[in-house]
C-alpha positions in Angstrom: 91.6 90.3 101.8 92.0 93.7 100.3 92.9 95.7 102.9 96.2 93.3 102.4 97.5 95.6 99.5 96.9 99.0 101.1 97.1 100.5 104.6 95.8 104.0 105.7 95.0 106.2 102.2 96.7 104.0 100.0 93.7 102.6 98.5 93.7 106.2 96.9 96.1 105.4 94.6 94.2 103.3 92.5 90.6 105.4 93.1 92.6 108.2 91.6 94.6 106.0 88.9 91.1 104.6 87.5 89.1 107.9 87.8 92.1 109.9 85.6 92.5 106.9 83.2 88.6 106.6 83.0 88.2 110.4 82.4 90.5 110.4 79.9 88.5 107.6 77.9 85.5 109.2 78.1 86.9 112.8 76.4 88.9 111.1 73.5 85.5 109.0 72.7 84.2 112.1 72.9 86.4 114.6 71.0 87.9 112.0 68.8 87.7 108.5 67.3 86.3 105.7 69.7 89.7 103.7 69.0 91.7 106.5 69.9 92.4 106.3 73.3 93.5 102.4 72.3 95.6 103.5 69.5 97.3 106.3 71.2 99.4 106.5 74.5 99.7 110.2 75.5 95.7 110.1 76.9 97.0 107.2 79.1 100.2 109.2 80.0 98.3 112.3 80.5 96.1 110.6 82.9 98.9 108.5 84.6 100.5 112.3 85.0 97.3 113.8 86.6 96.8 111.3 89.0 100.3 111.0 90.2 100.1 115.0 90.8 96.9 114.2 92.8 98.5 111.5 94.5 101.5 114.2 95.9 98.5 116.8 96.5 96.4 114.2 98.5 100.0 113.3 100.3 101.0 116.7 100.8 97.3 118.1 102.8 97.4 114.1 104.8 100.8 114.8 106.2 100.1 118.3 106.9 101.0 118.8 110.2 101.2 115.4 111.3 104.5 114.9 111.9 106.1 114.8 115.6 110.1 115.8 115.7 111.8 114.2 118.9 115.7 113.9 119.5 117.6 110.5 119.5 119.4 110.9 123.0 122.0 107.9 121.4 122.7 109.9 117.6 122.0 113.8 118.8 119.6 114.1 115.8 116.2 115.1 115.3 114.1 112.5 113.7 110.9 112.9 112.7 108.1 110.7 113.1 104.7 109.8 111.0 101.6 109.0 112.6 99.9 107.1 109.9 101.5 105.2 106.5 99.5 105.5 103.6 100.6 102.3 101.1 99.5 100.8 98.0 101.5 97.2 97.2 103.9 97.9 100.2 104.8 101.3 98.6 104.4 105.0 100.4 101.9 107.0 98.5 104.7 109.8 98.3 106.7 107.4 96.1 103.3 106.2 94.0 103.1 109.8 92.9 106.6 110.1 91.6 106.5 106.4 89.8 103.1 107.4 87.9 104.0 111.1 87.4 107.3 109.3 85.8 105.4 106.6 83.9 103.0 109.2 82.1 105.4 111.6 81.3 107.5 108.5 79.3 104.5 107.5 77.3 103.1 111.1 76.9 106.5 112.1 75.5 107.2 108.3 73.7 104.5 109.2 71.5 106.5 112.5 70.3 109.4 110.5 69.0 
């Protein structure tokens, strides 16, 4: 029933999403008050920002060299074709980087202003 929401890595997303968010927890009860991290957002946007670069790293060495280029006899163009699709709730993994990298960086900045 779970393999429903992710196919390939995907379930990475949220393995790295947790660990980041759960790290972060741990050092503000640590280094600070316990109701910090609940009374603050940038931990939570820091961590959203760390996994989503994780997210693009783990992308990044999975399609390394995985690709195969072939030419569309009908268009003339090279295309170029993945093996394997990594996705978490019917989204790429490439994109889940970019959406948490973008969430964190709001909050993380929100608390700034």
């Amino acid at each position: 029933m779970i393999h429903l929401f992710y196919t390939g890595y995907g379930w990475l997303v949220f393995a790295l999403t947790f660990g980041a968010s759960l790290v972060a927890n741990l050092l503000t009860n640590h280094f600070m008050d316990e109701r910090y991290y609940d009374t603050h957002k940038w931990p939570l946007g820091a961590a959203l920002f760390i996994a989503g670069s994780l997210c693009n790293i783990v992308v990044a060495v999975l399609n390394h060299g995985k690709t195969r280029k072939m030419l569309d006899l009908e268009s003339g163009k090279i295309v170029e074709l993945h093996r394997h699709q990594n996705t978490f709730f019917f989204i790429p993994m490439k994109w889940w980087g970019i959406i948490l990298m973008i969430i964190g960086g709001f909050l993380a900045i929100r608390e700034l202003f």
